[in-house]
C-alpha positions as CSV (number, residue, x, y, z in Angstrom):
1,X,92.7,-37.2,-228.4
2,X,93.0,-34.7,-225.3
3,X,92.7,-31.8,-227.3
4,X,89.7,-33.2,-229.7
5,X,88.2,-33.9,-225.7
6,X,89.5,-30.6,-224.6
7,X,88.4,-28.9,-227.6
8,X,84.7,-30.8,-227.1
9,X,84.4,-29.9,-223.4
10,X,85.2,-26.1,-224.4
11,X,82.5,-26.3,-226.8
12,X,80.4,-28.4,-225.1
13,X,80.3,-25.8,-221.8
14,X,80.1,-22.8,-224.6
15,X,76.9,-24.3,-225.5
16,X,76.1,-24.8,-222.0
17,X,76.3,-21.2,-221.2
18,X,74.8,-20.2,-224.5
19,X,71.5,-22.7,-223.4
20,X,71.5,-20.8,-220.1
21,X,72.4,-17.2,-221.2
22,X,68.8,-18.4,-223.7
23,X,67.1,-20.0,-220.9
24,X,67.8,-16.5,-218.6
25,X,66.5,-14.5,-221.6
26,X,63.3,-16.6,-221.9
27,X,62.8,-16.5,-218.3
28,X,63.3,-12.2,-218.7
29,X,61.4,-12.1,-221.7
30,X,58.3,-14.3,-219.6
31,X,58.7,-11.9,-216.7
32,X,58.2,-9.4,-219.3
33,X,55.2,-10.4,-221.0
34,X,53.7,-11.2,-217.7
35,X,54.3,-7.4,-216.5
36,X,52.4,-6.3,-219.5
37,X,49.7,-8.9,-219.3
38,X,49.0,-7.3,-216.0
39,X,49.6,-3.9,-217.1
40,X,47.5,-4.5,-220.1
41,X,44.5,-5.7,-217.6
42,X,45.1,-3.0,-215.2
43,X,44.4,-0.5,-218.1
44,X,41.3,-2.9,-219.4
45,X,39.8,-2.5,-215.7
46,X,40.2,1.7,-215.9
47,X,38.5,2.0,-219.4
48,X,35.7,-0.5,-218.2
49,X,35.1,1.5,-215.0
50,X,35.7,4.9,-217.2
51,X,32.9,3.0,-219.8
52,X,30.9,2.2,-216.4
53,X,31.3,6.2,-215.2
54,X,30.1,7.6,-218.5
55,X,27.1,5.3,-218.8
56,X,26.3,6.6,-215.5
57,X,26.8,10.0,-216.1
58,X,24.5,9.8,-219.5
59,X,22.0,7.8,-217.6
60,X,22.3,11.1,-215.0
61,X,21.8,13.8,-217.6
62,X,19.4,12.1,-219.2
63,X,17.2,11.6,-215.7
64,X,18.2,15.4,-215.1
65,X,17.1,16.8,-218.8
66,X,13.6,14.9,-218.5
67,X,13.5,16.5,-214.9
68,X,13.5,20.0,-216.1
69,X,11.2,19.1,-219.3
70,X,8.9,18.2,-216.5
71,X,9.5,21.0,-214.4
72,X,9.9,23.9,-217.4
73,X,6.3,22.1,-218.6
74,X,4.7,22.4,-215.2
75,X,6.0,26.2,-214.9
76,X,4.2,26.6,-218.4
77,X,0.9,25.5,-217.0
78,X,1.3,27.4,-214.0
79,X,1.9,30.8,-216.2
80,X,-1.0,29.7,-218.0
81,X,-3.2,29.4,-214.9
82,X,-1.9,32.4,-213.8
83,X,-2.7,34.3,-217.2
84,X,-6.4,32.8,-216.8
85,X,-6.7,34.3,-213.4
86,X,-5.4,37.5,-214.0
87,X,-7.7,38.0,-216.9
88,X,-10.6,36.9,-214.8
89,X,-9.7,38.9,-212.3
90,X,-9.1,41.9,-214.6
91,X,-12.4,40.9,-216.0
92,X,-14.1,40.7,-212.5
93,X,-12.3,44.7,-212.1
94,X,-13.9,45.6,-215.2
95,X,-17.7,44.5,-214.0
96,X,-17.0,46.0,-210.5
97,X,-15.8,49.2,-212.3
98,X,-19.0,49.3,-214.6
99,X,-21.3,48.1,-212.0
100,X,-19.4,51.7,-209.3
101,X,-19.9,53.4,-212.3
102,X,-23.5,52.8,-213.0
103,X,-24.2,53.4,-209.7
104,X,-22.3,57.2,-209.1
105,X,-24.3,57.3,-212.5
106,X,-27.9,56.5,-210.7
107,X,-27.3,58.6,-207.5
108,X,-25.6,61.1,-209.7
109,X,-29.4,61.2,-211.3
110,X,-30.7,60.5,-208.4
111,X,-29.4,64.0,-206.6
112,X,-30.1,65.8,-209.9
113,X,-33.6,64.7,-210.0
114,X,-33.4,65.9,-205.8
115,X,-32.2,69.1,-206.8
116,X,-34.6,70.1,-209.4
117,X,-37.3,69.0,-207.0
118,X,-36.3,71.0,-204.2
119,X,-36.1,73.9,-206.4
């Protein structure tokens, strides 16, 4: 009978250990899981802020392409306006031009007719 109880308290405190030896392994393997939760939501923050940068940064080029449409369509108008003006300008030239010309023409005549006269 002592050694059936001496063989059952042997046993019964090698189970005893083995429960703990389980119950410290479930404790690690909890600690464990826990680190990686928290790791795993550490990395969900970083891609949601990365997400958060790139929206921004597309919301930014997109604000910056329309900027130079604007710009690169108000520089066309301007090269436009400044077409028109030089061709009125040069037009303008033109009529001075004619109008000198027509008038070196007239006293160009004008001395001829003088000359012939005084002759």
């Amino acid at each position: 009978v002592e050694e059936l109880e001496f063989d059952i308290r042997s046993k019964r405190e090698a189970v005893d250990t083995y429960v703990e030896l389980l119950k410290d392994e479930h404790a690690a393997a909890a600690r464990r899981e826990k680190e990686l939760e928290d790791k795993l939501a550490l990395h969900e923050e970083v891609v949601e802020q990365y997400e958060s940068d790139l929206s921004d940064a597309k919301e930014l080029v997109e604000e910056l392409e329309f900027d130079i449409r604007s710009k690169r369509e108000a520089a066309d108008a301007y090269v436009e306006l400044l077409k028109d003006e030089i061709a009125m300008a040069s037009g303008a030239l033109e009529e001075m031009q004619e109008e000198r010309d027509d008038a070196l023409d007239s006293k160009t005549w004008e001395l001829h007719h003088a000359s012939k006269a005084a002759e």
